[in-house]
ROZA-466991 format. One line per field, with one value per residue (C-alpha): residue in three letters; x, y, z. Coordinates in Angstrom, 1 decimal, always signed. Example, Ala and Ser with C-alpha at 12.3 -4.5 7.8 and 13.67 -1.06 7.14 Angstrom:
<zakols>
r: ALA	SER
x: +12.3	+13.7
y: -4.5	-1.1
z: +7.8	+7.1
</zakols>
This chain:
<zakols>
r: UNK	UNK	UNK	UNK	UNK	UNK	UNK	UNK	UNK	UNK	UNK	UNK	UNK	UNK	UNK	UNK	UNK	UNK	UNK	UNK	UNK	UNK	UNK	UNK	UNK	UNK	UNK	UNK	UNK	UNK	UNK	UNK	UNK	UNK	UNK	UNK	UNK	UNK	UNK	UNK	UNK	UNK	UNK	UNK	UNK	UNK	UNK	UNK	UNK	UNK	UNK	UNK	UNK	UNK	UNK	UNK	UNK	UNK	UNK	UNK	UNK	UNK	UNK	UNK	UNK	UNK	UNK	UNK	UNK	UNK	UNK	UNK	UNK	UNK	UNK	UNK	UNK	UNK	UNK	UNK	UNK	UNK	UNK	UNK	UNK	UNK	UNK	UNK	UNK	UNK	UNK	UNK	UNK	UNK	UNK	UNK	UNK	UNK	UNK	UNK	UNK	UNK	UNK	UNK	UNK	UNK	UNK	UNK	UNK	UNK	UNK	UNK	UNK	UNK	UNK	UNK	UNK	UNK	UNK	UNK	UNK	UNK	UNK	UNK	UNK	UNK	UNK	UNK	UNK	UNK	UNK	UNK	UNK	UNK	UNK	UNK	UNK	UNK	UNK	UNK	UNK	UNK	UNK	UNK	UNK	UNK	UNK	UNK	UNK	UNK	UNK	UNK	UNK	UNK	UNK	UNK	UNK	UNK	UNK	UNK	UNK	UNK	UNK	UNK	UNK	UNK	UNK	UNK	UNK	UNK	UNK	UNK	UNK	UNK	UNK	UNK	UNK	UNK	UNK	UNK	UNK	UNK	UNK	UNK	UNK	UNK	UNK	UNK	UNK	UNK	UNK	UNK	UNK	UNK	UNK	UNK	UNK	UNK	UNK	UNK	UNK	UNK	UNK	UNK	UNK	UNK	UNK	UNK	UNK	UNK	UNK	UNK	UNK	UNK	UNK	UNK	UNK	UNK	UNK	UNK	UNK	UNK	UNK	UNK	UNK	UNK	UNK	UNK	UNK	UNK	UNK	UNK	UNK	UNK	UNK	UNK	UNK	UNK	UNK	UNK	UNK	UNK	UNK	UNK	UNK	UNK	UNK	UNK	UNK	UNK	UNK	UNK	UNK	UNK	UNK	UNK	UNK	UNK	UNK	UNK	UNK	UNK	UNK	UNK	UNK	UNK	UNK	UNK	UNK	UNK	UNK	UNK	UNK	UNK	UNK	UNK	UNK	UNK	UNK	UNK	UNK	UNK	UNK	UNK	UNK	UNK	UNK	UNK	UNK	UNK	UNK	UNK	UNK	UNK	UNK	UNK	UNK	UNK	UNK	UNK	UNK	UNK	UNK	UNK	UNK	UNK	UNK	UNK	UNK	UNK	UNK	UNK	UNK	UNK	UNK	UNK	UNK	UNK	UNK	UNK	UNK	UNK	UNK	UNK	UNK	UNK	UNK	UNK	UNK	UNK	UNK	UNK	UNK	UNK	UNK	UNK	UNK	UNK	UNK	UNK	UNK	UNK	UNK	UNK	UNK	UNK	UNK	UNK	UNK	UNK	UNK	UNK	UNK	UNK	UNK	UNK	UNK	UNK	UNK	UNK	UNK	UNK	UNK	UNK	UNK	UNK	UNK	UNK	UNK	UNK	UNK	UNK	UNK	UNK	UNK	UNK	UNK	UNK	UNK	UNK	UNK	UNK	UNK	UNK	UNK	UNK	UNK	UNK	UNK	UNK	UNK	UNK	UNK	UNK	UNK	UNK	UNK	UNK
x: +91.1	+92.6	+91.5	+90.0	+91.3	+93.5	+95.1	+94.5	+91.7	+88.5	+89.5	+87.6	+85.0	+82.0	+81.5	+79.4	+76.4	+76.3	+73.5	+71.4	+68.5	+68.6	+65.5	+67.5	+70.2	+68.4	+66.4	+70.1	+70.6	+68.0	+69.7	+68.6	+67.0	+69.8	+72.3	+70.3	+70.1	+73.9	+74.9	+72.3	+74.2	+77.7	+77.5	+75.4	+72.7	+74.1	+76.9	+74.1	+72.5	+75.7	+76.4	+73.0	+73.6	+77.0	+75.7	+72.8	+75.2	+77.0	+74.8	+73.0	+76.0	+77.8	+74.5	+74.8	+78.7	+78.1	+75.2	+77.5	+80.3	+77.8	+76.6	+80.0	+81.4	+78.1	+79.1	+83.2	+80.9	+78.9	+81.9	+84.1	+81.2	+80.8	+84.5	+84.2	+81.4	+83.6	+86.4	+84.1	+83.4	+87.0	+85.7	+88.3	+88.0	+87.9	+88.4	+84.2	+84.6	+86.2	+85.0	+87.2	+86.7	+88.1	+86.2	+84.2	+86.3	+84.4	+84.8	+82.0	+82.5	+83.7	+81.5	+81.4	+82.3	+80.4	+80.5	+79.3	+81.5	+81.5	+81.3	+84.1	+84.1	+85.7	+88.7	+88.0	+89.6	+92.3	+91.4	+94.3	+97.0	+98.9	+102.7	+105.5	+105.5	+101.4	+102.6	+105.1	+103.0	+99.9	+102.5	+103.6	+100.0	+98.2	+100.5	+103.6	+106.0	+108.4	+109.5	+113.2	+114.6	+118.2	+121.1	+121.4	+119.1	+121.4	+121.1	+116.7	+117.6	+119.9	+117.1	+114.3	+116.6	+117.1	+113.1	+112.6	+114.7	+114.2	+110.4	+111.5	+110.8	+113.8	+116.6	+114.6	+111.6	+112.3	+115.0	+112.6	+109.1	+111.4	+112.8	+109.2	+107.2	+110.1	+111.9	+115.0	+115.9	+113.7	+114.1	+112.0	+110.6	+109.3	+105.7	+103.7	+103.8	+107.1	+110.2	+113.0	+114.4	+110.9	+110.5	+106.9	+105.7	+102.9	+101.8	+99.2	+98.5	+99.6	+101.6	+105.5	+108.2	+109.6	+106.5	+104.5	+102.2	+99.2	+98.1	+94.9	+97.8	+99.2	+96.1	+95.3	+98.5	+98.7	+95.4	+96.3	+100.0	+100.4	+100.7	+103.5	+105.3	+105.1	+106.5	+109.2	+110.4	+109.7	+112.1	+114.8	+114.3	+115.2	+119.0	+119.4	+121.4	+119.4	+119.4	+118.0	+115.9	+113.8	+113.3	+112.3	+109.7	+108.9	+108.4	+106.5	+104.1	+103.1	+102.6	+100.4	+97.9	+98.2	+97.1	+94.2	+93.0	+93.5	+91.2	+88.6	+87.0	+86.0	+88.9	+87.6	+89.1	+86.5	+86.6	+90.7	+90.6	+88.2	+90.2	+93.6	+91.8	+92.2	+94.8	+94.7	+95.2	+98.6	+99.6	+99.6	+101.0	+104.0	+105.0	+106.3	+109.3	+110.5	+113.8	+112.4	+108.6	+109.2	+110.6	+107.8	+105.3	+107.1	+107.6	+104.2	+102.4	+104.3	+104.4	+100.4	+100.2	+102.8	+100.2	+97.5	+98.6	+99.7	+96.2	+94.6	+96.7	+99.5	+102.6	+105.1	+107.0	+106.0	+107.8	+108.4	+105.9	+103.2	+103.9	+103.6	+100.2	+98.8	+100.5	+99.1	+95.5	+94.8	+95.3	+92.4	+92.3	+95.6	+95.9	+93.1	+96.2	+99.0	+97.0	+96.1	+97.6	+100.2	+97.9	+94.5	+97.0	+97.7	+94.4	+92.3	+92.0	+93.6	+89.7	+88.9	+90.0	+89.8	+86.3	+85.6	+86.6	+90.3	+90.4	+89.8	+92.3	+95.0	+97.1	+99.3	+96.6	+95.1	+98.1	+99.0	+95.3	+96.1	+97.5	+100.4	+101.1	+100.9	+102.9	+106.0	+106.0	+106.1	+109.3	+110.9	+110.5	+111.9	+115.0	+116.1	+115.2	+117.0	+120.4	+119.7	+121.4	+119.2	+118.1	+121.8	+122.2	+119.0	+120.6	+124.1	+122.1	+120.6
y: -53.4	-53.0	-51.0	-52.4	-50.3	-48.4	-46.2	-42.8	-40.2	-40.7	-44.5	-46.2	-45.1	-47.2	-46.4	-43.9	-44.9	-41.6	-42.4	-39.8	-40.3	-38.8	-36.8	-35.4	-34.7	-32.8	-30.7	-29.7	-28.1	-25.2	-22.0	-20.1	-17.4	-15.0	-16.9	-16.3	-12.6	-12.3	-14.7	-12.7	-9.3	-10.4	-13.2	-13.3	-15.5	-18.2	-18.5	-19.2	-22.1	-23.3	-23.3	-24.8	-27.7	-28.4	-28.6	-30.7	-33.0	-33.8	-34.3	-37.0	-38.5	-38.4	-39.3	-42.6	-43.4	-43.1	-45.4	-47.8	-47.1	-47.6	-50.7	-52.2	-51.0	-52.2	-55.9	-55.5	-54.6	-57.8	-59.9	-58.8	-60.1	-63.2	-64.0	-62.9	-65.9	-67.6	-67.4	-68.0	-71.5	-72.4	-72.6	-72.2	-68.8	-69.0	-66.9	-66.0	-64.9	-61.8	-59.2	-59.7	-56.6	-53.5	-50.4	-48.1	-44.9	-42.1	-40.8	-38.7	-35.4	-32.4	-30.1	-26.8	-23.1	-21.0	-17.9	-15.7	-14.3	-16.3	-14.7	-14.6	-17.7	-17.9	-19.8	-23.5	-24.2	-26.5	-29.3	-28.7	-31.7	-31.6	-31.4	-32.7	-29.6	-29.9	-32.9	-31.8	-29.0	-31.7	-33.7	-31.2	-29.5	-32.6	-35.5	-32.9	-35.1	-34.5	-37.4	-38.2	-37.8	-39.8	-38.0	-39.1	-40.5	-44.1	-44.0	-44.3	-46.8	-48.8	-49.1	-49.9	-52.7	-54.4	-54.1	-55.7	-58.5	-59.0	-59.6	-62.3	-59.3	-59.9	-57.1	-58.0	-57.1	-54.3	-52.6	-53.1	-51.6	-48.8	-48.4	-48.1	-45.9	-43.5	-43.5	-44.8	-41.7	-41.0	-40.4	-41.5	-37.8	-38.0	-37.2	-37.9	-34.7	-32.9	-32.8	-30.4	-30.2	-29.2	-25.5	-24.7	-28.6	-29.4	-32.5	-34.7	-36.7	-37.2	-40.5	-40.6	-42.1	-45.6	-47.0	-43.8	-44.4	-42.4	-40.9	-43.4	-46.5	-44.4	-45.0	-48.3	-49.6	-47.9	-49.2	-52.9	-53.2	-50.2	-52.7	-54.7	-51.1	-50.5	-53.4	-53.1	-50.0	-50.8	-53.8	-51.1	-48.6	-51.3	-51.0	-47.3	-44.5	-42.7	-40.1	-41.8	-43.9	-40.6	-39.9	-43.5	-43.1	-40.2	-41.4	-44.3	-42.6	-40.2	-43.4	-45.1	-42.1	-42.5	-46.0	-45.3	-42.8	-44.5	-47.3	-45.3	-45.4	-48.5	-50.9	-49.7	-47.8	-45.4	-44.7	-44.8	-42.3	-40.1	-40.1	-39.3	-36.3	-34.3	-32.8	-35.5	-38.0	-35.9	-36.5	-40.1	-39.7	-37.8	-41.0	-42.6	-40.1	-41.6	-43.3	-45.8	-46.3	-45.4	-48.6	-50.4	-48.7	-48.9	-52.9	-53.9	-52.1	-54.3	-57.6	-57.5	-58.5	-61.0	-62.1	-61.8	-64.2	-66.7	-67.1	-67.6	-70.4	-68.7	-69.9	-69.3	-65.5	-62.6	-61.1	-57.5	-56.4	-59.1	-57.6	-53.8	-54.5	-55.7	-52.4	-50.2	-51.9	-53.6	-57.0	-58.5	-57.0	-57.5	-61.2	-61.3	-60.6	-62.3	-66.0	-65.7	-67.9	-66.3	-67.6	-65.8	-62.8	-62.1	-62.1	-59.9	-56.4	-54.4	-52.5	-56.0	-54.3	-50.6	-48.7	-46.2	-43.0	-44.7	-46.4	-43.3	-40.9	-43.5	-43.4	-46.4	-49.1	-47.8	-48.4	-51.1	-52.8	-56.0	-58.0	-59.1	-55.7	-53.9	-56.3	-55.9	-52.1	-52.7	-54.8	-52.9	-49.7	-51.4	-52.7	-49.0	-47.4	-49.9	-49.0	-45.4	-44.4	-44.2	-47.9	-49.1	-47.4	-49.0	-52.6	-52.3	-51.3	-55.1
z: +13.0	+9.5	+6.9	+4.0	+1.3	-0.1	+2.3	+1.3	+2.0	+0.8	+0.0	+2.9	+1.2	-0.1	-4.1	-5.1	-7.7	-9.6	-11.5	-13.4	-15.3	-19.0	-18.2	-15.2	-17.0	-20.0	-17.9	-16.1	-18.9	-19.2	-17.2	-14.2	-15.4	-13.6	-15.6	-19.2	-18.7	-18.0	-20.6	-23.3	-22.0	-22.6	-25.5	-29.2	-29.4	-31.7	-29.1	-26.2	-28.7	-29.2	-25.5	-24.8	-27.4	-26.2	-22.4	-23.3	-25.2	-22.2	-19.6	-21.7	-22.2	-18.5	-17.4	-19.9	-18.0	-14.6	-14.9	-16.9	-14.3	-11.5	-12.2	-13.3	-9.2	-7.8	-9.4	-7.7	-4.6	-5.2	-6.1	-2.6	-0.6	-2.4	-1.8	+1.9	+2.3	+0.8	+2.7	+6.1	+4.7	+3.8	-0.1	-3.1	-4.6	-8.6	-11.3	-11.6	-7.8	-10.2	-12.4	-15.2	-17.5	-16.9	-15.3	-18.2	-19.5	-20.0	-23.6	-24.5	-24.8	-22.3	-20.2	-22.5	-21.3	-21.1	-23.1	-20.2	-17.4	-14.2	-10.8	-8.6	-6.4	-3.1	-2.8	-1.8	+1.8	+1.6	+4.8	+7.4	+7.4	+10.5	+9.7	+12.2	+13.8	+15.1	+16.6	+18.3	+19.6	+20.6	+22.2	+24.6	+25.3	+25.7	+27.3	+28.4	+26.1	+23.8	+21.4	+21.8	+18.5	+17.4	+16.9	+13.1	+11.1	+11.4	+14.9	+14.4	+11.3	+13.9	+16.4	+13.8	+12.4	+15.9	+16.5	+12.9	+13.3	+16.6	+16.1	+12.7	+9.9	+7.3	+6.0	+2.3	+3.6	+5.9	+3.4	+0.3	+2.4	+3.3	-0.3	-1.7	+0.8	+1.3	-2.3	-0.9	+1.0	+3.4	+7.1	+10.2	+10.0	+6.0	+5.7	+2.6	+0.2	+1.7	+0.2	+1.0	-2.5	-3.5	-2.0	-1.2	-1.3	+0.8	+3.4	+1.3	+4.2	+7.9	+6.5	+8.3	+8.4	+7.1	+6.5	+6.2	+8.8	+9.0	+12.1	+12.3	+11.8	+15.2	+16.7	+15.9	+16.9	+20.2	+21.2	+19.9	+21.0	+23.5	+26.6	+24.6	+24.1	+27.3	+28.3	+25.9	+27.3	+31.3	+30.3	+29.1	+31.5	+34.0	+32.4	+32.4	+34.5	+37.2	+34.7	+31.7	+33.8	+34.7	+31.5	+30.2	+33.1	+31.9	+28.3	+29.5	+31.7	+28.7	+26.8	+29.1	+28.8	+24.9	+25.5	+27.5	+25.1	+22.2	+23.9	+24.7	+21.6	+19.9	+17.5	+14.3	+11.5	+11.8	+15.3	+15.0	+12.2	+14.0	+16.7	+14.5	+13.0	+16.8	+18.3	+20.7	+17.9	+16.6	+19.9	+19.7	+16.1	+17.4	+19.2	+15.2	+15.9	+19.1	+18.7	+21.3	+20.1	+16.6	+15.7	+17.6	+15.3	+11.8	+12.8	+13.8	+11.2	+8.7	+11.6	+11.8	+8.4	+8.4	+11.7	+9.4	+7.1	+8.8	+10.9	+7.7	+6.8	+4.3	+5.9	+3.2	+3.8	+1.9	-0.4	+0.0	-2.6	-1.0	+1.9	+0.5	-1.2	+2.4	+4.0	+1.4	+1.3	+4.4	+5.2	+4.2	+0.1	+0.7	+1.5	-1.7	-4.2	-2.1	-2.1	-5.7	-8.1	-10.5	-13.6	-11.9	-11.3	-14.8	-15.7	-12.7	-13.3	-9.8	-9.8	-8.1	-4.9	-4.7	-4.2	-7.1	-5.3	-4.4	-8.0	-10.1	-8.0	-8.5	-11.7	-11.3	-10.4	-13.7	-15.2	-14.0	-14.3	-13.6	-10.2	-12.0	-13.1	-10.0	-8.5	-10.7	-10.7	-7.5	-7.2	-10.0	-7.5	-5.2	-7.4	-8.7	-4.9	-3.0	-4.4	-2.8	+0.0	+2.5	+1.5	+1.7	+4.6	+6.3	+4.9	+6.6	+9.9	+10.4
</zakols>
């Protein structure tokens, strides 16, 4: 099962209604008594008042936004299930199946400082992203396999083009996903965050590779198409040395047990990300640097859309950025955009399918606040980045 939303952390999310009552937010505003007595020792009393004033100020008047802002992403909420029923009885979705305004901006004014010293606070603890390394490591400890990594990077691009074409994804497609996600240089070991020209850069999420796959997109996949993969590579094996045949068996032992683990839990997102979040899970993620079941990952993540679409009826191909939009949000929101007329497009705000935590922390749909918009940023980043060399390099490999 797909996810539903913009693929980040926290974006899976349902929206939160921050609503605070006025009367809530004014009485928020009167200090712990502990806080009085150090702010009296340390800061004149007109400063305090002014403090107090200031603080009271804007409470009342984030408590005013978020209820504006809630109820404006309780009616997307509303609207996304009113197209869902929609959809389940084959009925044309119209412009009203839209909120049409954009999301409230909060412009009131900024929490004060205080004029009293704050106490030291302990340093918040960063959540732990596994880097290629942990899966390496989970790999070994938990399934006694290594990933067999290519030579050269054209050597993984090589075997990723054959598995793309072979399974009917185009170069355009293939080249142009790749040319996004990655920047046009990436390699099948990239992970979201990193950067080698950036010294001291950290992993923002477990996303890797050509199609930065996340380690619950690992999951998923193995569980959905692990039987297929295995297949795929018991059908090689059979054309190997005694040599290489050991260690194809090998390989597709290890994978079996991936398979049956990643089974065990139920096909949902949540259970998949779960799942992804254990050492067990890096394991299975470890797998997207395989020179054999690499390819079979990056491919199907972007196939199962193309899939997606066409069992609802959309028979014409994607383009790359239709197909980028279902990668990034799931194929459901996803096929939302892609099927919408280039007139309605222009005119519905991108809010229409994010939840608030995902919309908020994400600069370019605000930016770009319409489907139209988003859209063409998107294929004009995938006009400059595919004249990179690792996109032309991906291009001549098909």
């Amino acid at each position: 099962m797909l996810p539903q939303a913009i693929r980040h952390p926290g974006y899976v999310a349902l929206a939160l209604l921050l609503i605070a009552p006025q009367a809530a937010a004014v009485e928020a505003a009167t200090l712990p008594r502990a806080a009085a007595d150090a702010m009296a020792q340390s800061a004149s009393p007109q400063a305090i008042a002014e403090y107090r004033r200031k603080l009271k100020e804007y409470l009342e008047a984030r408590a005013a936004f978020d209820q504006e802002a809630g109820a404006y992403w309780t009616s997307i909420a509303e609207k996304r299930r009113g197209r869902s029923a929609k959809r389940r009885e084959r009925q044309t979705i119209a412009l009203d199946d839209y909120v049409l305004t954009q999301p409230p901006v909060y412009a009131g004014p900024r929490r004060p400082v205080s004029p009293a010293p704050e106490e030291p606070r302990e340093p918040r603890e960063r959540k732990r992203i596994p880097v290629v390394a942990d899966l390496l490591k989970a790999a070994a400890e938990h399934f006694q396999f290594a990933p067999q990594r290519p030579a050269g990077e054209l050597e993984f691009k090589r075997a990723y083009a054959r598995v793309a074409s072979a399974a009917g994804l185009t170069r355009e497609q293939a080249v142009r996903v790749y040319s996004f996600e990655t920047g046009g240089t990436g390699n099948h070991d990239m992970q979201s965050g990193l950067s080698a020209s950036r010294p001291g850069s950290r992993a923002i999420s477990t996303a890797i590779g050509y199609n930065q796959l996340l380690t619950s997109n690992s999951v998923e996949l193995i569980a959905e198409q692990g039987q297929e993969f295995v297949k795929a590579l018991t059908a090689k094996a059979a054309q190997l040395s005694a040599t290489q045949r050991q260690a194809m068996d090998h390989k597709i032992a290890a994978l079996k047990r991936m398979v049956a683990l990643a089974r065990s839990v139920p096909d949902e997102w949540a259970a998949h990300e779960k799942l992804g979040n254990t050492p067990q899970g890096w394991a299975i993620h470890a797998m997207v640097l395989d020179i054999d079941v690499g390819p079979l990952l990056q491919t199907h993540k972007l196939l199962t859309s193309v899939i997606f679409a066409r069992a609802k009826g959309f028979m014409r191909p994607l383009t790359a950025a239709e197909l980028e939009m279902m990668n990034l949000t799931g194929d459901g929101t996803g096929l939302d955009m892609v099927t919408m007329p280039q007139a309605m497009r222009q005119q519905v705000p991108t809010s229409n399918f994010f939840q608030r935590s995902g919309y908020e922390r994400n600069p370019v749909a605000i930016r770009n606040n319409t489907v139209a918009k988003l859209l063409a940023v998107t294929d004009s980043r995938m006009d400059s980045n595919s004249n990179l060399p690792g996109a032309k390099e991906l291009a001549v490999s098909f």
